[in-house]
C-alpha positions as CSV (number, residue, x, y, z in Angstrom):
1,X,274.2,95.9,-4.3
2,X,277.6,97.3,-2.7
3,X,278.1,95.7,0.8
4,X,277.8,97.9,3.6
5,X,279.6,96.6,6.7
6,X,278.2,98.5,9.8
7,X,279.7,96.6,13.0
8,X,277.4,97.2,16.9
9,X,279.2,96.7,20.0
10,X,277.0,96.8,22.3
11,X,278.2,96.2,26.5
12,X,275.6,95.7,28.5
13,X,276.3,95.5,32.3
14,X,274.1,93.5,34.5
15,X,274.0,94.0,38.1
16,X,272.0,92.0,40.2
17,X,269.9,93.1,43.1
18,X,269.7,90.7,46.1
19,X,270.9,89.9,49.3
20,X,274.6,91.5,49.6
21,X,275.3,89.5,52.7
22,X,274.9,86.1,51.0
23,X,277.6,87.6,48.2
24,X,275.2,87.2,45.5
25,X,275.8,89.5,42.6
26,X,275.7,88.8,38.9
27,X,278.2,90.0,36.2
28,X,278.2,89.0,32.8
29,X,281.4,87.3,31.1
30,X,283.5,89.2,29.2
31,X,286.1,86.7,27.2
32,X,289.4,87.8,27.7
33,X,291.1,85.0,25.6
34,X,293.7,86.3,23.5
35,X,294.8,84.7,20.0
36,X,297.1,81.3,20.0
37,X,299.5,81.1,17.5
38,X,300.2,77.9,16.4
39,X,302.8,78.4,13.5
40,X,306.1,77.8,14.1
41,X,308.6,80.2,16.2
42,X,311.6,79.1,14.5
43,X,311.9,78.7,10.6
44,X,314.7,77.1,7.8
45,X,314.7,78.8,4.6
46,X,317.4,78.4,1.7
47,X,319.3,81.7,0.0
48,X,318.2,83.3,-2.8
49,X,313.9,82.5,-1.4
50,X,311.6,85.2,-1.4
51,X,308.5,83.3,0.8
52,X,309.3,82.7,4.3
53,X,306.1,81.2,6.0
54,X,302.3,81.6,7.1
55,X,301.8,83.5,10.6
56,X,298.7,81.7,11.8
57,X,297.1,82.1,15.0
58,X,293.5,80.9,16.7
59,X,290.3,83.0,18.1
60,X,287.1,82.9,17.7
61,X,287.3,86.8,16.4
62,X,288.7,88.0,13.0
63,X,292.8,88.6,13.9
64,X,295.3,91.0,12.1
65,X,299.4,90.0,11.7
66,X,301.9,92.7,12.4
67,X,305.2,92.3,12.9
68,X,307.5,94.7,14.9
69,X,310.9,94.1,16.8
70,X,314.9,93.9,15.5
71,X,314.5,93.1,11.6
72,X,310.9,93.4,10.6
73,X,312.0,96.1,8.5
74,X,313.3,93.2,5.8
75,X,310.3,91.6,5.7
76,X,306.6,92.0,4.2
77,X,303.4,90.8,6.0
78,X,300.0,90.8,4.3
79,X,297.9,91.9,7.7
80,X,295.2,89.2,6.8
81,X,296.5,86.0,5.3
82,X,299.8,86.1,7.9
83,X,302.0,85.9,4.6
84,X,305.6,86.9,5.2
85,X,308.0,87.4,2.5
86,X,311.7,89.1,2.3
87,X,311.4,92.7,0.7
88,X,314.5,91.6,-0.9
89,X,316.0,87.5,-1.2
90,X,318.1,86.7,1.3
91,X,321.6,86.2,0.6
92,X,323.4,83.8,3.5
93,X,326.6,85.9,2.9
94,X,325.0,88.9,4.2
95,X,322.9,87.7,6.7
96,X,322.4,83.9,8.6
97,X,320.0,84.5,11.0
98,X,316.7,87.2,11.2
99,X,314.8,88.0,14.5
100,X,311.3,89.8,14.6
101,X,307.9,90.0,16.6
102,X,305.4,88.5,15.5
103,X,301.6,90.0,16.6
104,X,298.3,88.6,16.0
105,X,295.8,91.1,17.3
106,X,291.8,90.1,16.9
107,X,288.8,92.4,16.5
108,X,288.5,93.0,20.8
109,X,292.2,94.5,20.8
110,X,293.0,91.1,22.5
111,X,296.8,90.8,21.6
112,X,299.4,87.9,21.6
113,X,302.9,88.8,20.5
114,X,305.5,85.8,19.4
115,X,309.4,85.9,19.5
116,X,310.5,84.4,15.7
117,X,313.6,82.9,14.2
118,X,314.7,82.7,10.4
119,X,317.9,81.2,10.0
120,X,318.9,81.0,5.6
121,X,320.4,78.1,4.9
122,X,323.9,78.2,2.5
123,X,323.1,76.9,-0.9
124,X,325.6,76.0,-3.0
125,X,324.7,78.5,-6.0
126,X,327.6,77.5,-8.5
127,X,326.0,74.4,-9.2
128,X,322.7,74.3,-7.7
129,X,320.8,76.2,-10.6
130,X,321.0,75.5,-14.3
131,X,317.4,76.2,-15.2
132,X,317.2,79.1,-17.5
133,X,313.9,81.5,-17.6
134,X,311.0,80.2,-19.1
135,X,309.0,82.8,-21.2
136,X,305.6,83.2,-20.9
137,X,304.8,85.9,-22.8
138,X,303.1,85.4,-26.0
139,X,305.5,84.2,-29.3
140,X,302.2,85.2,-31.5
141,X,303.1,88.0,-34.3
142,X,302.4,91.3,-33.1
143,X,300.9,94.2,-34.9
144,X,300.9,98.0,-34.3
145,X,300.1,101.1,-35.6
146,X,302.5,103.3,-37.4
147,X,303.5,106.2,-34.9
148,X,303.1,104.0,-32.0
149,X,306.2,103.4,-29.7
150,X,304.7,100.4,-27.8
151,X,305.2,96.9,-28.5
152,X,304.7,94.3,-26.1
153,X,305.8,92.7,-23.2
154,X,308.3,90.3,-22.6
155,X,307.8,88.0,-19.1
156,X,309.8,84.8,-18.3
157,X,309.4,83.2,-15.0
158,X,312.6,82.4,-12.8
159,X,312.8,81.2,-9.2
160,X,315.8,83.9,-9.8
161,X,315.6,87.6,-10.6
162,X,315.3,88.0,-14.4
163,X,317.0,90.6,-16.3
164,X,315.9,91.3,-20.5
165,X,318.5,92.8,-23.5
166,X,317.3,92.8,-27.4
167,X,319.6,90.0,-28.1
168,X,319.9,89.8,-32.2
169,X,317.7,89.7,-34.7
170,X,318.1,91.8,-38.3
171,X,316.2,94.8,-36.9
172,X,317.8,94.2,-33.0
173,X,318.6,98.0,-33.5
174,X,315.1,99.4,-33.8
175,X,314.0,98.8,-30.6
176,X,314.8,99.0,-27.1
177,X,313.9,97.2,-23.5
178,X,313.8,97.9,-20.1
179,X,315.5,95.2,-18.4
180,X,313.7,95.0,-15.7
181,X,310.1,94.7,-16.9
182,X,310.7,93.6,-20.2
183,X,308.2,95.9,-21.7
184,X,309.3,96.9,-25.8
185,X,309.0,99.8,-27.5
186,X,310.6,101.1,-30.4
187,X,313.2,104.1,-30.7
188,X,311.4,105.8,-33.3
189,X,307.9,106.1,-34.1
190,X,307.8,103.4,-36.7
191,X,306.7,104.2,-40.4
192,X,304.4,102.1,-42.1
193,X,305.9,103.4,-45.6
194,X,309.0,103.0,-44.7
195,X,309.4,99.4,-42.9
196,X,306.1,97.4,-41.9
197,X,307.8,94.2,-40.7
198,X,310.4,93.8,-38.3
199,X,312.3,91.1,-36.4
200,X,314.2,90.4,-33.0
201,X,315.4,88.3,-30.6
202,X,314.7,88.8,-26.5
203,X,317.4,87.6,-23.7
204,X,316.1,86.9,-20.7
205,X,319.1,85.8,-18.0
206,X,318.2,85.0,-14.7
207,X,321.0,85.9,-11.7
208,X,322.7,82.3,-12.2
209,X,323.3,83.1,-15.6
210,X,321.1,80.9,-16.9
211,X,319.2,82.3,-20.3
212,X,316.6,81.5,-22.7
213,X,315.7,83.8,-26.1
214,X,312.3,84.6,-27.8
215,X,312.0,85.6,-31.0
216,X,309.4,88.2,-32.1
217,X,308.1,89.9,-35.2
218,X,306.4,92.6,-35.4
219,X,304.1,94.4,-38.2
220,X,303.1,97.7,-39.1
221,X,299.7,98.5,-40.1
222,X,299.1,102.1,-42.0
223,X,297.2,104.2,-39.4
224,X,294.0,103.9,-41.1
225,X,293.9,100.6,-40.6
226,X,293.6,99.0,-37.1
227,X,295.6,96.5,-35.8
228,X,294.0,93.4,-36.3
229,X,290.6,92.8,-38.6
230,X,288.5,91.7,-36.0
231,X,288.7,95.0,-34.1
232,X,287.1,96.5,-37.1
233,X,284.8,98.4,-36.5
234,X,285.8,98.7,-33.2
235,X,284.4,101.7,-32.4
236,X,281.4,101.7,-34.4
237,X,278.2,103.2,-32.6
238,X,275.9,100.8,-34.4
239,X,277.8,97.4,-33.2
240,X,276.7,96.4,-29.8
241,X,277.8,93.8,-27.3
242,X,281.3,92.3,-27.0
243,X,283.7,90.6,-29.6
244,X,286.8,88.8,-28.9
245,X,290.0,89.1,-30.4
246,X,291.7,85.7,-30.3
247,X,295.4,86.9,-32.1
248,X,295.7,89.3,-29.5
249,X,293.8,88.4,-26.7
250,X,292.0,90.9,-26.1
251,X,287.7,91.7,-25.4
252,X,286.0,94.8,-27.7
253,X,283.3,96.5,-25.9
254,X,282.1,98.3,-28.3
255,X,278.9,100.1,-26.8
256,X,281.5,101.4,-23.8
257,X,284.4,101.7,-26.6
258,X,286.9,99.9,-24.5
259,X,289.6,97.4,-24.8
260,X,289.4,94.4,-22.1
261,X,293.2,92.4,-21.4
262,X,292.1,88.8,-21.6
263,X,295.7,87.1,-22.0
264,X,296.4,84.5,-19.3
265,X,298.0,87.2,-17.2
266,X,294.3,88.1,-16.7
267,X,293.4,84.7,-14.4
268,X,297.3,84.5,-12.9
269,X,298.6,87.8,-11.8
270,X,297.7,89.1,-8.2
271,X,298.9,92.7,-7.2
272,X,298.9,94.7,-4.2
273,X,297.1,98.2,-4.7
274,X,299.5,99.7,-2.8
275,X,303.2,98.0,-1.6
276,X,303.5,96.8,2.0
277,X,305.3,99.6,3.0
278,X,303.2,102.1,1.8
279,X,300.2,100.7,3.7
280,X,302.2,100.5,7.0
281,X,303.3,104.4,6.2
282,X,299.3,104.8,5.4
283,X,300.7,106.4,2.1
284,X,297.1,105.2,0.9
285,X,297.3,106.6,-2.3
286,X,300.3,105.9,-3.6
287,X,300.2,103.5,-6.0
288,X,303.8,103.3,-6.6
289,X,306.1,99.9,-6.7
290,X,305.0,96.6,-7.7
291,X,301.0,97.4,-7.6
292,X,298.1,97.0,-9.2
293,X,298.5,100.4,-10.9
294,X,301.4,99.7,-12.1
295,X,301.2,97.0,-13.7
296,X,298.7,98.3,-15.9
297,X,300.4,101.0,-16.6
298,X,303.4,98.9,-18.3
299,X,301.3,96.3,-20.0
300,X,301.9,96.2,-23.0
301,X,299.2,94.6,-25.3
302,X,298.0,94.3,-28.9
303,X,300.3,96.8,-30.0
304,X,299.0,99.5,-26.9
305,X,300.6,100.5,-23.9
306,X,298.1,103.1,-22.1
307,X,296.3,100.5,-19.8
308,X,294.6,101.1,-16.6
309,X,292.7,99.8,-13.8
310,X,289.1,99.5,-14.7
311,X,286.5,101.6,-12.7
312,X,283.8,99.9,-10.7
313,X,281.1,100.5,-13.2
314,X,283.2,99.1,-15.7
315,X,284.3,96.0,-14.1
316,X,280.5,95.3,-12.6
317,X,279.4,95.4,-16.6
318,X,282.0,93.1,-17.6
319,X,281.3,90.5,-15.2
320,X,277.6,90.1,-16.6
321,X,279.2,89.4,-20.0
322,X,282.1,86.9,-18.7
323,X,281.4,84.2,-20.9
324,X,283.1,86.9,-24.0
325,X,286.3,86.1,-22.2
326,X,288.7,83.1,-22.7
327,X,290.8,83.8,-19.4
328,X,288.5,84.5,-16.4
329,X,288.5,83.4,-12.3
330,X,285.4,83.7,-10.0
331,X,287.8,85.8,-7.5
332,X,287.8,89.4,-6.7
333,X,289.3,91.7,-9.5
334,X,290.8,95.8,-8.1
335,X,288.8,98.6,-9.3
336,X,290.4,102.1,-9.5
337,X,288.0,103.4,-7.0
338,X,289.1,105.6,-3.9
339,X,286.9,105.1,-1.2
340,X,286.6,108.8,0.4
341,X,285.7,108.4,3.5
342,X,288.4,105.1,4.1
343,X,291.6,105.7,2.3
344,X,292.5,101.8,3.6
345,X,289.9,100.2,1.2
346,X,289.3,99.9,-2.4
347,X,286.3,98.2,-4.4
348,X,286.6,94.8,-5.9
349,X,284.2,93.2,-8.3
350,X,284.2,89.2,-8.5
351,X,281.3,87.4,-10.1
352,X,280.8,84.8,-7.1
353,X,280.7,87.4,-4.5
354,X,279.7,90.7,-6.0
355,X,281.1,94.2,-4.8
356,X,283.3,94.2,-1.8
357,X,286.4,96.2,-1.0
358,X,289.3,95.1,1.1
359,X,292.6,96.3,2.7
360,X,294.7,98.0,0.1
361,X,297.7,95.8,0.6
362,X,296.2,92.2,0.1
363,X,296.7,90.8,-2.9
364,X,294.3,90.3,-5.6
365,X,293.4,89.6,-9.4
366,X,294.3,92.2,-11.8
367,X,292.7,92.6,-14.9
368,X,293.7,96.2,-17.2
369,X,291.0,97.9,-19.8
370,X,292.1,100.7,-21.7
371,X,289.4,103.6,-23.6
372,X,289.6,103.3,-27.5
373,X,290.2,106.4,-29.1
């Protein structure tokens, strides 16, 4: 059942009948306590970091973080968790020293505001950093269908910003890659008949200049076939119940005909469903930047590349059949889902706690289905 949260104030004022002379009157007590923050005002971080620190305050209500004042405009706060990051990393040369406002407000409007510090510490970057990207993406062969432009994903992990070029390989000059999400494609619908096998290298080169490579192969299948034997037949109205693909990580529903993501991505990667700034512009539906939405919409997996968010009929079914998938968390998963009447939510599923929905710009688990065709 889909929580409903209904929240009754109710004041009551007592006054008490008696002998005015004596001064005996009753009034109830109204706390007035406002929150206490107890994270620090002043905070050391080094160049080049992204996290700054945890606001945290104390009350016995629910409190919300905000932050207002002469640079809160570099800097990201998720309203429940107190989380404050740099929009972008902070670069010593640029700036030394950040000022802002921190405000912890609770559920009674009861408000406590807190002057705070960031001074960025000088790193030497010239000799600091010789770890290169680490790839995480999968170095499994990948198969597509002829006529289809997707091809996968490639993803390192850097403390740094990471950057991707096709870096060699005999067929290098078949494909291209954006280098900022490292998402594949080729630059011409590929021909079973013509080539069915190719092979490339991916760069990935963090700011430093540090660099690691990944080499991929890739395989055409004819377009009557589909892409891997155990998707076969997918679609088929007779099979029921759910199959797993384990070369390309991916869950067959075959009654619903869709295609579940079930890579490790599926238990690790936490997106906003809408950026920071969006929220604080209450651009509710604007899914634009590094979201939820987005990232489903450039996953590119088992050879396809039209993911989406799931639905919250589509998600509640797959948490009954979990145990199909190699790569799950008991958290809350985002839905694609506007709520109508409260642009500010959106539906989760998790299968610990059920439906819920929460504030559009706290981060949680991300899990992409797309419709076989």
């Amino acid at each position: 059942m889909k929580k409903r949260v209904i929240w009754f104030v109710l004041l009551v004022l007592l006054s008490g009948c008696g002998d005015n002379s004596s001064g005996g009157s009753s009034k109830p007590h109204i706390s007035e306590n406002n929150p206490i923050f107890i994270s620090p005002s002043e905070i050391t971080i080094n160049e080049n970091q992204v996290y700054v620190f945890k606001l945290k305050a104390e009350d016995k209500n629910p409190i919300k973080y905000y932050i207002s004042g002469e640079d809160a405009n570099r800097f990201e706060v998720d309203t429940i968790t107190g989380e404050v990051t740099f929009k972008e990393p902070a670069d010593y040369e640029i700036q030394s020293v950040y000022h802002f406002i921190a405000i912890a407000t609770d559920t009674l409007d009861n408000k406590t505001e807190q002057e705070v510090t960031i001074k960025i510490r000088n790193v030497d970057e010239g000799a600091s950093d010789t770890i290169p990207p680490n790839f995480t993406s999968s170095t499994k062969r990948i198969t597509v269908q002829e006529n289809q432009m997707g091809v996968f994903r490639a993803i390192a992990t850097d403390k740094n910003i990471v950057t991707y070029r096709i870096n060699g390989g005999e067929d290098a000059g078949d494909f291209m890659i954006d280098s900022g999400t490292g998402v594949v494609t080729f630059i011409s619908a590929p021909s079973y008949e013509a080539q069915h096998f190719f092979r490339f290298t991916v760069l990935a080169t963090d700011t430093q200049g540090n660099s690691s490579s990944q080499e991929v192969e890739v395989t055409v299948l004819p377009s009557a076939q589909q892409p891997t034997t155990s998707l076969t037949p997918s679609v088929s109205t007779s099979q029921t119940g759910f199959t797993r693909d384990d070369a390309n990580e991916v869950v067959i529903e075959h009654e619903g005909k869709l295609m579940w993501q079930d890579n490790e991505e599926a238990k690790t990667i936490t997106k906003r469903w809408v950026t920071q700034v969006n929220g604080d512009a209450r651009n509710y539906d604007d899914t634009s930047g590094y979201t939820a939405t987005t990232y489903c919409s450039n996953l590119v997996l088992a050879g396809y590349s039209d993911w989406r968010l799931p639905t919250l009929d589509e998600l509640e079914n797959l948490v009954v059949h979990k145990s199909y998938f190699n790569n799950f968390v008991s958290d809350d998963y985002w839905t694609f889902n506007p709520i109508n009447s409260n642009k500010y939510w959106e539906w989760t599923v998790s299968s610990s706690n059920g439906t819920d929905y929460f504030d559009k710009k706290r981060k949680k688990y991300v899990r992409c289905v797309r419709t076989i065709k």
